[in-house]
MARBA-3410 file (N, C-alpha, C, O; in Angstrom, 1 decimal):
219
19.8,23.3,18.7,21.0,22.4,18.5,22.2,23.0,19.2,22.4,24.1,19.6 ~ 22.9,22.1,19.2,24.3,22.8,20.1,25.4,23.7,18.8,25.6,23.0,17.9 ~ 25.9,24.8,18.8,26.1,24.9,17.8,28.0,25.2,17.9,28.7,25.5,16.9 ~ 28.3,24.9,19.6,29.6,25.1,19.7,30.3,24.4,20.8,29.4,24.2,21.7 ~ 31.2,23.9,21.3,31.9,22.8,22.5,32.9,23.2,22.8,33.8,22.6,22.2
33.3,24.1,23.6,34.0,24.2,24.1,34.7,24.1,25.4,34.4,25.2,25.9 ~ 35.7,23.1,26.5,35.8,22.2,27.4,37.4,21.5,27.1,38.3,21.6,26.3 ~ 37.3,21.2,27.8,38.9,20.5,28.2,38.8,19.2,26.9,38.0,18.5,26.4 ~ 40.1,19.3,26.8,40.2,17.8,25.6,40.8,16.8,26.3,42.0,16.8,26.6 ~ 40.0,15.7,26.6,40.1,14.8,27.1,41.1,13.4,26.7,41.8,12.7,27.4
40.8,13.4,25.3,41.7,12.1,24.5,41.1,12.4,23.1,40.1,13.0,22.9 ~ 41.8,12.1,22.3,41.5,11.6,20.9,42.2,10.6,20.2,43.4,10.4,20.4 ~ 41.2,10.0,19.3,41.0,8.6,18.3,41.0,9.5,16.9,40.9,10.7,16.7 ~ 41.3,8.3,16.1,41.4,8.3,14.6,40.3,9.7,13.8,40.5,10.5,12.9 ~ 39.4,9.3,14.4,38.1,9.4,13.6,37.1,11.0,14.8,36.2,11.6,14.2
37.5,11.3,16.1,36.8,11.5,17.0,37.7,11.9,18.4,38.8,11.4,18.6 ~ 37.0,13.0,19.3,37.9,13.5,20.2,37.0,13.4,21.5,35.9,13.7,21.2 ~ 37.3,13.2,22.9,36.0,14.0,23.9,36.9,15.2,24.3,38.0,15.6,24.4 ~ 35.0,15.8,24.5,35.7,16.8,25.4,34.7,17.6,26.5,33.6,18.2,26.6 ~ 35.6,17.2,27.3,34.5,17.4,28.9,34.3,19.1,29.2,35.1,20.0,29.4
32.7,19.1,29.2,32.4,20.4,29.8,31.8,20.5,30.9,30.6,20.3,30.7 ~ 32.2,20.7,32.2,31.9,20.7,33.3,31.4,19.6,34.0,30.7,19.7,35.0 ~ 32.0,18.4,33.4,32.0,17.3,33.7,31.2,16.3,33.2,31.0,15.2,33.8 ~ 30.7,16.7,31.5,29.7,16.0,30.5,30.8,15.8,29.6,31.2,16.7,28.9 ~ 31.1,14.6,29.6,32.1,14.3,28.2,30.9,14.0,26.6,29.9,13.4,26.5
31.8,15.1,25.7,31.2,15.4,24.3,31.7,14.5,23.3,32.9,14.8,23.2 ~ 31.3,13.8,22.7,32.3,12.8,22.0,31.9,13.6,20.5,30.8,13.6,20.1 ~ 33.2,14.2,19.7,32.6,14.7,18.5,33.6,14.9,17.8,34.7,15.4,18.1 ~ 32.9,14.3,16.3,33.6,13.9,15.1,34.3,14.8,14.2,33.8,15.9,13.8 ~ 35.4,14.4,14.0,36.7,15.3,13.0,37.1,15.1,12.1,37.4,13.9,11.9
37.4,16.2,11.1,38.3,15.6,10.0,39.6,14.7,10.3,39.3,14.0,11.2 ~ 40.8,14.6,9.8,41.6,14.7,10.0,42.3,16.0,9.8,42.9,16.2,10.9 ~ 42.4,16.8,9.1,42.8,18.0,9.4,42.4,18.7,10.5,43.3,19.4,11.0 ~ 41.2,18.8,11.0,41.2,19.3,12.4,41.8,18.7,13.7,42.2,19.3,14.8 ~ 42.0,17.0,13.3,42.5,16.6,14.1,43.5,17.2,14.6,43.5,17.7,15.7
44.4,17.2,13.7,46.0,17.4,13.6,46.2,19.0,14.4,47.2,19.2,15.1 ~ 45.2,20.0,14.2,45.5,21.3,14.4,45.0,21.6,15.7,45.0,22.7,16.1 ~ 44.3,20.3,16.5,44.1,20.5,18.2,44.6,20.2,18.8,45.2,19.2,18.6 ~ 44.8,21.0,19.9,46.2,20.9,21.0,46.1,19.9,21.8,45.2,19.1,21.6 ~ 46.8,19.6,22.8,47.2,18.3,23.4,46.2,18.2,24.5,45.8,19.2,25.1
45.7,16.7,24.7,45.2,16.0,25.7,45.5,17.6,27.2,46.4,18.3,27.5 ~ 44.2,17.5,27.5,44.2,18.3,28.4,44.2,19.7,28.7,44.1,20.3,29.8 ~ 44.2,19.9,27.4,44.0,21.2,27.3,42.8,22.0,26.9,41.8,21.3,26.6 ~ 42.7,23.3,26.7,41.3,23.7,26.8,41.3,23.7,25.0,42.2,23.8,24.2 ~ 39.6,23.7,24.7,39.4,23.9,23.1,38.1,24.4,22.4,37.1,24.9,23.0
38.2,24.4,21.7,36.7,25.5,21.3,36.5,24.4,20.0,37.4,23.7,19.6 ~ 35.0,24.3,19.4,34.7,23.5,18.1,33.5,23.8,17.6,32.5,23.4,18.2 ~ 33.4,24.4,16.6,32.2,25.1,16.0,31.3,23.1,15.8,31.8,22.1,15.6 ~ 29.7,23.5,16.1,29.5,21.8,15.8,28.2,21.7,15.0,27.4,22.7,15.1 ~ 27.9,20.9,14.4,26.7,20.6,13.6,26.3,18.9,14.4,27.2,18.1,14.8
25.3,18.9,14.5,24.6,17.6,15.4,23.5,16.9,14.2,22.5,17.4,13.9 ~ 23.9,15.9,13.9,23.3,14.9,13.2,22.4,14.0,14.2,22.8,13.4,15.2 ~ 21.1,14.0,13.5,20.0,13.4,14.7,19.6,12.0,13.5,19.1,12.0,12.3 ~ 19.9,11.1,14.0,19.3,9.7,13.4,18.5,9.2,14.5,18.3,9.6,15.7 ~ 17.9,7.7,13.5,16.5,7.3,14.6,17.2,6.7,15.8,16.6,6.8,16.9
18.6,6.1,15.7,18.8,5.8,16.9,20.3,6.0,17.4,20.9,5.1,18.0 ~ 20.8,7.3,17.1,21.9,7.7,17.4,22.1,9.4,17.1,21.9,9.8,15.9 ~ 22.5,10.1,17.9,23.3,11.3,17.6,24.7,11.7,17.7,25.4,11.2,18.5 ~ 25.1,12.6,16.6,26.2,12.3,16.8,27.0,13.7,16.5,26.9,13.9,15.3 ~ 27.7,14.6,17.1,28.2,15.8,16.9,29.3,15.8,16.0,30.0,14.8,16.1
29.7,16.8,14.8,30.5,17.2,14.1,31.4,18.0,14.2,31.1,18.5,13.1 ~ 32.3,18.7,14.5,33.1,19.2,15.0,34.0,20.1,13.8,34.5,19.6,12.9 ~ 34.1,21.6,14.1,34.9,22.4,13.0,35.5,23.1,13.2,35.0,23.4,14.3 ~ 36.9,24.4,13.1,37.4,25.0,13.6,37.1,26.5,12.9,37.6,27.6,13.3 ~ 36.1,26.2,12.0,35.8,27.7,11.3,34.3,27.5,10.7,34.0,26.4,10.1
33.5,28.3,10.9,32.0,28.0,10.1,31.9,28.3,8.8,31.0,27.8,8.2 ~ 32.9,29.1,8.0,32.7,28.2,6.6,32.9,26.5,6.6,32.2,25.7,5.9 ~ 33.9,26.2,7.4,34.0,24.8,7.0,32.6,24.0,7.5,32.1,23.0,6.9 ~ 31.9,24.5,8.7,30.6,23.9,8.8,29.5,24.6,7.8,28.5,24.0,7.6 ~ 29.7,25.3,7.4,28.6,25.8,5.9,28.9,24.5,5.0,27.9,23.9,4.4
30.1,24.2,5.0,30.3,23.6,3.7,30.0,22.0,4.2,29.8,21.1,3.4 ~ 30.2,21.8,5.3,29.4,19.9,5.6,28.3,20.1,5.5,27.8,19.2,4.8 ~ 27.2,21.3,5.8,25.8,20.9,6.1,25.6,21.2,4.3,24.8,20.4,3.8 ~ 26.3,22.0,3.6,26.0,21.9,2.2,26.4,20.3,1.5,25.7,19.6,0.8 ~ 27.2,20.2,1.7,27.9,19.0,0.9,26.6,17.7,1.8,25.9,17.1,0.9
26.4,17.3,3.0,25.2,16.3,3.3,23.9,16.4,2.7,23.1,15.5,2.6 ~ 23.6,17.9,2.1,22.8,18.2,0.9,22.5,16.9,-0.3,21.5,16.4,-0.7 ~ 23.8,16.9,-0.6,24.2,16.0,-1.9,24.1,14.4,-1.6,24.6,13.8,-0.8 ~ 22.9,13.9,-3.1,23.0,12.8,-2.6,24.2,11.8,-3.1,24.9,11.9,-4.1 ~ 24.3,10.8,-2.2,25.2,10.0,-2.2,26.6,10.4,-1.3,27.6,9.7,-1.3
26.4,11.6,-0.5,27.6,13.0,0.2,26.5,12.7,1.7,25.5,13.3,2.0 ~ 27.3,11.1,2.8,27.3,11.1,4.2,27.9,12.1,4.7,28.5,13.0,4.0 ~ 27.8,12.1,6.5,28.5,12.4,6.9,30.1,11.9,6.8,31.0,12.7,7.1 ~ 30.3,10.9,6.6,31.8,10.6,6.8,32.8,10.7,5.0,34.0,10.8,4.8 ~ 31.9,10.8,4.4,32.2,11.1,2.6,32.8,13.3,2.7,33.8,13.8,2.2
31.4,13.9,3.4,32.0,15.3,3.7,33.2,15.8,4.7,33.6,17.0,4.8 ~ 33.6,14.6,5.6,34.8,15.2,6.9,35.9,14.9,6.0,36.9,15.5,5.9 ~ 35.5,13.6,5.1,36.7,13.2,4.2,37.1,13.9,3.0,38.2,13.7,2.4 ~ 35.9,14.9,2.5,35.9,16.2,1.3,36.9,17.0,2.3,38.1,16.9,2.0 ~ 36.4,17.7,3.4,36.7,18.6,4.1,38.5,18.2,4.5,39.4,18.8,4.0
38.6,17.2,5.4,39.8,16.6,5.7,40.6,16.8,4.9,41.6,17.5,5.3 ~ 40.6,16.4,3.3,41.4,16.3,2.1,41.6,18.1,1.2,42.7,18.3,0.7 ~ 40.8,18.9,1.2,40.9,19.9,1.0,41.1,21.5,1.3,41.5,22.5,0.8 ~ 40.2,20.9,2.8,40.0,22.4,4.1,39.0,23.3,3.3,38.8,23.2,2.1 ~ 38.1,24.5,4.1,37.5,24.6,3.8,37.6,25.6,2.6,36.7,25.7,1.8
38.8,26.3,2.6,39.4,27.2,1.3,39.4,26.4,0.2,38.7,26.8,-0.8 ~ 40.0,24.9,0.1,40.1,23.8,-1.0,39.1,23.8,-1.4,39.1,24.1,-2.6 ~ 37.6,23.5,-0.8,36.6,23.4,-0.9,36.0,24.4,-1.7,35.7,24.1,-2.9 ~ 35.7,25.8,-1.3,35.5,26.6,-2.0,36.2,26.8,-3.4,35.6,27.2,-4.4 ~ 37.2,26.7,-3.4,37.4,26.6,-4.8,37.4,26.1,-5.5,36.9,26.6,-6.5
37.8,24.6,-5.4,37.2,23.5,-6.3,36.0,23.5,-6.6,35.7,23.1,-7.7 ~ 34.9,23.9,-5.6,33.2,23.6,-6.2,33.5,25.2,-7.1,33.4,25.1,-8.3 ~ 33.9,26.5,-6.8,33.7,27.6,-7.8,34.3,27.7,-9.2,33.9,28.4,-10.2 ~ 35.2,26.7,-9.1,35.9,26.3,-10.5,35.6,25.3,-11.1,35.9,25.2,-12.3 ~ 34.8,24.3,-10.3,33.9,22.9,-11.1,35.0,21.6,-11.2,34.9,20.5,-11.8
36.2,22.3,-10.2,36.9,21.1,-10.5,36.7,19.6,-9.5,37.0,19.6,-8.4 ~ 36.2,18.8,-10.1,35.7,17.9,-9.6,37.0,16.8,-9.1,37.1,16.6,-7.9 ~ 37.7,16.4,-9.8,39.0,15.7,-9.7,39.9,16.0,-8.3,40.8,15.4,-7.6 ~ 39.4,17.8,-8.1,39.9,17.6,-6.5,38.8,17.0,-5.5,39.3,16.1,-4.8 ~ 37.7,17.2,-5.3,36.7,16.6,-4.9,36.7,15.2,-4.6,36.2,14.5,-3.7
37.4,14.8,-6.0,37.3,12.8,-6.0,38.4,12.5,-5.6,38.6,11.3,-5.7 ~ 39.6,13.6,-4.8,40.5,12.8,-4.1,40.2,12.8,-2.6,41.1,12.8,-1.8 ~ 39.1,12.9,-2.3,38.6,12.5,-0.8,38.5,10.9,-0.8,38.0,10.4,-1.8 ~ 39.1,10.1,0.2,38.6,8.9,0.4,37.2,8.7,0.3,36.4,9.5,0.9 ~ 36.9,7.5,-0.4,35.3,7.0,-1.1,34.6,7.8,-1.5,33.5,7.4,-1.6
34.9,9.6,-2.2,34.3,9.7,-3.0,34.9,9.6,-4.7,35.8,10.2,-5.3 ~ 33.9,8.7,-5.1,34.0,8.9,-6.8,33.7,9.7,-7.6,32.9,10.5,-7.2 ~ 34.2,9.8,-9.2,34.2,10.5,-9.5,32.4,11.1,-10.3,32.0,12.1,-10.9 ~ 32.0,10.3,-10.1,30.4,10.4,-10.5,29.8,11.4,-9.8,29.3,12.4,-10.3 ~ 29.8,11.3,-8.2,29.9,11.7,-6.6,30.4,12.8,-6.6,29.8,13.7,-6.2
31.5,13.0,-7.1,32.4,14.3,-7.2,31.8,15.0,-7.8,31.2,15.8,-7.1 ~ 31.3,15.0,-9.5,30.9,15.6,-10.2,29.3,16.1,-9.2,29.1,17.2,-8.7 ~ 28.6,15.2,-9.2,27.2,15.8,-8.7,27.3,17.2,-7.8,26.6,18.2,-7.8 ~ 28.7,16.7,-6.9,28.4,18.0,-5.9,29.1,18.9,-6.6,29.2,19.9,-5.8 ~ 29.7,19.2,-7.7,30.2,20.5,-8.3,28.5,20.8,-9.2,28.0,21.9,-9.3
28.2,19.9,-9.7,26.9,20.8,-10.2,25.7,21.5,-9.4,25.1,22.6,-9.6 ~ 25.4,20.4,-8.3,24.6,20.9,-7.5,25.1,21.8,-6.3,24.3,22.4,-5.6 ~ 26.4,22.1,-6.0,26.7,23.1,-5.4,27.1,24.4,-5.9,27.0,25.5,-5.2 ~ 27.7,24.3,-7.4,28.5,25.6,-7.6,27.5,26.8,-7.5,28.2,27.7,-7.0 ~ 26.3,27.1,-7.8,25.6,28.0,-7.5,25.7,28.3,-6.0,25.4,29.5,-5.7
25.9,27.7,-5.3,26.2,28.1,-3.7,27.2,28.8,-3.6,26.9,29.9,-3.3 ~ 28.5,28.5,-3.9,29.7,29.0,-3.5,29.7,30.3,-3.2,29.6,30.6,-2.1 ~ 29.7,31.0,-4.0,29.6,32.4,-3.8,29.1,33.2,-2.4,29.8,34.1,-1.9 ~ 27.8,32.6,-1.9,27.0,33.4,-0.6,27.9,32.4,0.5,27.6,32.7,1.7 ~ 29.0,31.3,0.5,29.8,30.4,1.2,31.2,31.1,1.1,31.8,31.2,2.2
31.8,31.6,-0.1,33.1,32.3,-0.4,33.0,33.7,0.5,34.0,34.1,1.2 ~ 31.5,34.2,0.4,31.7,35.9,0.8,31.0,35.6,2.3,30.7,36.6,3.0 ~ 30.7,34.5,2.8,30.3,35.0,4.2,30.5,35.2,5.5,31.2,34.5,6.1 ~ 29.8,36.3,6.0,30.2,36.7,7.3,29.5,36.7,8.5,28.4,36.3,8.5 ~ 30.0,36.9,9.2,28.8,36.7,10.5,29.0,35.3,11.3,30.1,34.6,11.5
27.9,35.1,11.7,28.0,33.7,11.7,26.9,32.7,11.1,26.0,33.3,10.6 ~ 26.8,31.3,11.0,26.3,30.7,10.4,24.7,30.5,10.9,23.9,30.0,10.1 ~ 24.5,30.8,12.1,23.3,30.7,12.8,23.1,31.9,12.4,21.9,32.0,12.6 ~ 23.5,33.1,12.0,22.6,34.5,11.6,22.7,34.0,10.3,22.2,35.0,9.6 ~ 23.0,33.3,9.6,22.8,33.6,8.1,22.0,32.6,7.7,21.6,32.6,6.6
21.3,31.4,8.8,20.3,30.9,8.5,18.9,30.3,9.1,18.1,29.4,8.8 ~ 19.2,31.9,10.5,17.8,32.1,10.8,18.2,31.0,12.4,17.2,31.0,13.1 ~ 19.2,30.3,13.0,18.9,29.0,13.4,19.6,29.6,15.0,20.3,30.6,15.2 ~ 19.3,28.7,15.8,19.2,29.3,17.6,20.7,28.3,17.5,20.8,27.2,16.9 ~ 21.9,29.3,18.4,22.5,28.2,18.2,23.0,28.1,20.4,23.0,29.0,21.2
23.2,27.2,20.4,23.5,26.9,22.2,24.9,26.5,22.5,25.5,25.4,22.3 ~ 25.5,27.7,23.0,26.8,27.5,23.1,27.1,26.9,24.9,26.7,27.4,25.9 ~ 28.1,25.5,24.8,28.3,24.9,26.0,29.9,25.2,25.9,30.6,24.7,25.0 ~ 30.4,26.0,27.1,31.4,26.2,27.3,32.4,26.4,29.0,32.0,27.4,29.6 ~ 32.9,26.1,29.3,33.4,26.5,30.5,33.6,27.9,31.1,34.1,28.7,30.3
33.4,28.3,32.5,33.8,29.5,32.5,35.7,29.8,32.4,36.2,30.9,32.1 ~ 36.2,28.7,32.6,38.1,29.0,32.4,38.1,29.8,30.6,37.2,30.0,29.7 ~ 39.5,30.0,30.7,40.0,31.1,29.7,40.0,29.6,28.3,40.8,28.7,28.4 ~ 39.3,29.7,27.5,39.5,28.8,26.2,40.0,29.2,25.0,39.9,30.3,24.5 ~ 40.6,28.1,24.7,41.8,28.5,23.2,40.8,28.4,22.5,40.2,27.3,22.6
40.1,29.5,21.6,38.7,29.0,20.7,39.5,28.9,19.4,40.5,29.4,19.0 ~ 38.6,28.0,18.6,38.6,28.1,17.2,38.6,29.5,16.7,37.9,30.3,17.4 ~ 39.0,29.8,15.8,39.2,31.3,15.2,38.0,31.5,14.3,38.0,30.7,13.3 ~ 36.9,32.4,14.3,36.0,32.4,13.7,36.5,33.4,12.4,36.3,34.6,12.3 ~ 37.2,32.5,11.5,37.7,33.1,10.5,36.7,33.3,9.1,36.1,32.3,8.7
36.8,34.8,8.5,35.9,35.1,7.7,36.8,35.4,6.1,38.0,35.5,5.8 ~ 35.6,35.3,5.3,36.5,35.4,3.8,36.8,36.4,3.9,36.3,37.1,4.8 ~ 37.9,36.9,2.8,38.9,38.0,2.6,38.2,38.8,2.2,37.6,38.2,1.3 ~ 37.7,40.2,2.5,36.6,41.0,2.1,37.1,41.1,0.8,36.2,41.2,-0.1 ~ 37.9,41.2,0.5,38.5,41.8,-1.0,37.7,40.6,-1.8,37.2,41.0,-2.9
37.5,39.2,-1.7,36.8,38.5,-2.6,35.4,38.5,-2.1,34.8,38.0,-3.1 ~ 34.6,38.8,-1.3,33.4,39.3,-1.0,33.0,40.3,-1.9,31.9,40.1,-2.5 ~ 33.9,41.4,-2.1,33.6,42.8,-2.7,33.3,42.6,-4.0,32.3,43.0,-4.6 ~ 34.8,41.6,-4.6,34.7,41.7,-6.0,33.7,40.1,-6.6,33.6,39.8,-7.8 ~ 33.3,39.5,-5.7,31.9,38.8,-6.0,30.4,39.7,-6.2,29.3,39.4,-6.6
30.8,40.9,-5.7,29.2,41.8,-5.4,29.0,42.4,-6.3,27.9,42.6,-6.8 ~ 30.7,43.2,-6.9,31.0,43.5,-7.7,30.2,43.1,-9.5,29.5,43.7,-10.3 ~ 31.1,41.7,-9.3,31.0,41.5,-10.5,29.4,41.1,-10.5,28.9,41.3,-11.6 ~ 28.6,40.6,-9.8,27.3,40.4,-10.0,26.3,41.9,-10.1,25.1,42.0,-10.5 ~ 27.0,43.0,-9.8,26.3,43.8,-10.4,26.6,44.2,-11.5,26.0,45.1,-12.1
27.5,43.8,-11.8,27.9,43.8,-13.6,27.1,42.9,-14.6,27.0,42.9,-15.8 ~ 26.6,42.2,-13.5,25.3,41.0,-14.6,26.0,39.8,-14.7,25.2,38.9,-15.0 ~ 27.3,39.3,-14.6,27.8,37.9,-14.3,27.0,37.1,-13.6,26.5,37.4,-12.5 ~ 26.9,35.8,-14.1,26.2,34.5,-12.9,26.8,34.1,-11.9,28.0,33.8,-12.1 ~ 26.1,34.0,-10.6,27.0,33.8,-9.6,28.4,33.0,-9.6,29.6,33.1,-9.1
27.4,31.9,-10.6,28.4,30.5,-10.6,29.9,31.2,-11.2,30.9,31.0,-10.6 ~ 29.7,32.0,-12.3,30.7,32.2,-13.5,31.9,32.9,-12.7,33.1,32.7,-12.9 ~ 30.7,34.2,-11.3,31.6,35.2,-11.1,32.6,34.3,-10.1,33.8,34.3,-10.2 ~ 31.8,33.5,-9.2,32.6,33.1,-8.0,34.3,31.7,-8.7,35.4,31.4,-8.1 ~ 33.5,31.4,-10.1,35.0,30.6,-10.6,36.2,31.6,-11.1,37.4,31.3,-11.1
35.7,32.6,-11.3,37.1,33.6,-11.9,37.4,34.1,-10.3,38.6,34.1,-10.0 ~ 36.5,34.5,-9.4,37.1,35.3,-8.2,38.2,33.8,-7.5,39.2,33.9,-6.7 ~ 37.7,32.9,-7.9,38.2,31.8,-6.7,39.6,31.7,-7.5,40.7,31.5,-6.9 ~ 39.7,31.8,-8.9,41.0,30.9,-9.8,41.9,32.7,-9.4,43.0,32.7,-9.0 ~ 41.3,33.6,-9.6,41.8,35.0,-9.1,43.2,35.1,-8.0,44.4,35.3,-8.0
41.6,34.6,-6.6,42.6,34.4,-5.3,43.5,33.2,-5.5,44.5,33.1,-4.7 ~ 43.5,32.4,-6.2,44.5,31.2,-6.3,45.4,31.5,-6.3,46.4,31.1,-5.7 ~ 45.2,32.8,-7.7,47.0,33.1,-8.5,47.3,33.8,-7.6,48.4,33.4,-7.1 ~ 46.9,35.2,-6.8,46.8,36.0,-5.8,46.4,36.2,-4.6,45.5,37.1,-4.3 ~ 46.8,35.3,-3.6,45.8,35.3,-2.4,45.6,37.1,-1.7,44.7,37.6,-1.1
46.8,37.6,-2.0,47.1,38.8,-1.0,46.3,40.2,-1.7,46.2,41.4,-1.3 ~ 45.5,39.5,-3.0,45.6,41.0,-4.0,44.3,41.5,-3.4,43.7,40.8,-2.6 ~ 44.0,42.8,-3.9,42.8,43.8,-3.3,42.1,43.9,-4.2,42.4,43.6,-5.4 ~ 40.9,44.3,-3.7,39.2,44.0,-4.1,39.6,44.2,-5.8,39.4,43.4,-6.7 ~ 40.3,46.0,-6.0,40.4,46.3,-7.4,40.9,45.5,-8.5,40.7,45.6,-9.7
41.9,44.4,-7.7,43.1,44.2,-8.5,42.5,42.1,-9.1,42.8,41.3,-10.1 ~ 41.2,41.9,-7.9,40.7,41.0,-8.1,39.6,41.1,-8.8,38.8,40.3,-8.4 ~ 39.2,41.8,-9.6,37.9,42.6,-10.0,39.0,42.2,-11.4,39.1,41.1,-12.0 ~ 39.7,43.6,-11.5,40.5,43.0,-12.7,40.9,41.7,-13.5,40.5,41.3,-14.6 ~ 41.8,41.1,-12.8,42.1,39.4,-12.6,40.5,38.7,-13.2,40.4,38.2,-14.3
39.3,38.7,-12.4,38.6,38.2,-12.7,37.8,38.7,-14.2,37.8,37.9,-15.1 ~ 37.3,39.7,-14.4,37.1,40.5,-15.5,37.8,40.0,-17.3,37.5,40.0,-18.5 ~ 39.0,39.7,-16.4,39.9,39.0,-17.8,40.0,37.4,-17.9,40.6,36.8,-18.8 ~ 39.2,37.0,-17.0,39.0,35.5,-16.6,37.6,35.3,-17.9,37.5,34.4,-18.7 ~ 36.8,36.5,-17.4,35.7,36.1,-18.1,35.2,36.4,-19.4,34.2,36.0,-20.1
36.4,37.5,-19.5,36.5,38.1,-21.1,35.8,36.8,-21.8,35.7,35.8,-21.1 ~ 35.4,36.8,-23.0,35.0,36.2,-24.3,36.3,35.8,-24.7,37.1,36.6,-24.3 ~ 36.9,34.6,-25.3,37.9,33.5,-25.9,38.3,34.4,-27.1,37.3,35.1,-27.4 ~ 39.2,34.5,-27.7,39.8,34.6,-28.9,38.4,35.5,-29.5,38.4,35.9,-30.6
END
């Protein structure tokens, strides 16, 4: 599968951008928040991509970070969650939103994506939250973490790439953490995620704590 595009940007539409590599124009699909964060007609660009094969069309997806492509190919998982239901999850929350809202189960951010409801919402917080965690802490890239060949098309000129940005090790640590303390993934990754909410900047110890008092026992 192709698993990256990087090439001159040609034009972009509402929904979709090309982008010529070596003189093969790539036509591939964006949030709106990605839209907004690519640079101008003609300039060079990088795009992490996932390729959707139907019986009689393909069609490339386009991302600026591989969590955020972890989290389309998880959310197409879910039924009733297209492709254009997850750009519009992604679009509306990014992929940090994303991760939190499924680790904390809040569904009501989920249901403010255009056309998903809140039935829809709900499903992918139950059928995903057990994911979050190995999606919150990972590193590498997404083709080593699931085995998969990925084909990068890119130009030889100097390209502005997408930033292959990785979770904050400090919430990696204190996910590892607290699961060897015997916490369920699901439980640990909703206190580590509401943790970094209140504190994005704090350190592994200080999120360990924070979370620990999250999960304390009620009254």
């Amino acid at each position: 599968m192709i698993g990256k595009i990087a090439g001159r940007l040609e034009y972009r539409s509402t929904d979709h951008v090309l982008i010529d590599v070596r003189g093969v124009g790539y036509i591939v699909y964006v949030s709106n928040r990605v839209l907004a964060g690519l640079p101008g007609n003609g300039e060079q660009v990088a795009l992490y991509t996932d390729l959707l094969v139907r019986e009689d069309n393909l069609q490339l997806f386009g991302f600026t970070t591989l969590v955020e492509k972890e989290w389309h190919r998880l959310l197409m998982s879910v039924q009733g969650i297209g492709a254009k239901a997850s750009m519009a999850i992604l679009g509306t929350l990014g992929d940090d939103g994303v991760s939190r809202a499924i680790a904390l189960g809040d569904w009501n951010a989920v249901a403010k994506a255009k056309g998903v409801g809140p039935k829809t919402a709900q499903r992918v917080i139950i059928e995903l939250k057990d994911k979050a965690p190995a999606v919150m802490a990972m590193g590498g890239t997404v083709a080593e973490a699931l085995g998969e060949e990925v084909i990068e098309v890119e130009t030889p000129d100097q390209v502005r790439r997408a930033p292959a940005r990785k979770a904050n090790p400090a919430q990696a640590e204190a996910l590892s953490a607290l699961g060897n303390l015997g916490y369920a993934p699901g439980d640990a990754a909703g206190a580590v995620a509401e943790a970094v909410g209140a504190d994005p900047e704090a350190d592994t110890p200080a999120l360990i704590r924070a979370a620990l008092k999250l999960l304390a026992p009620k009254g």
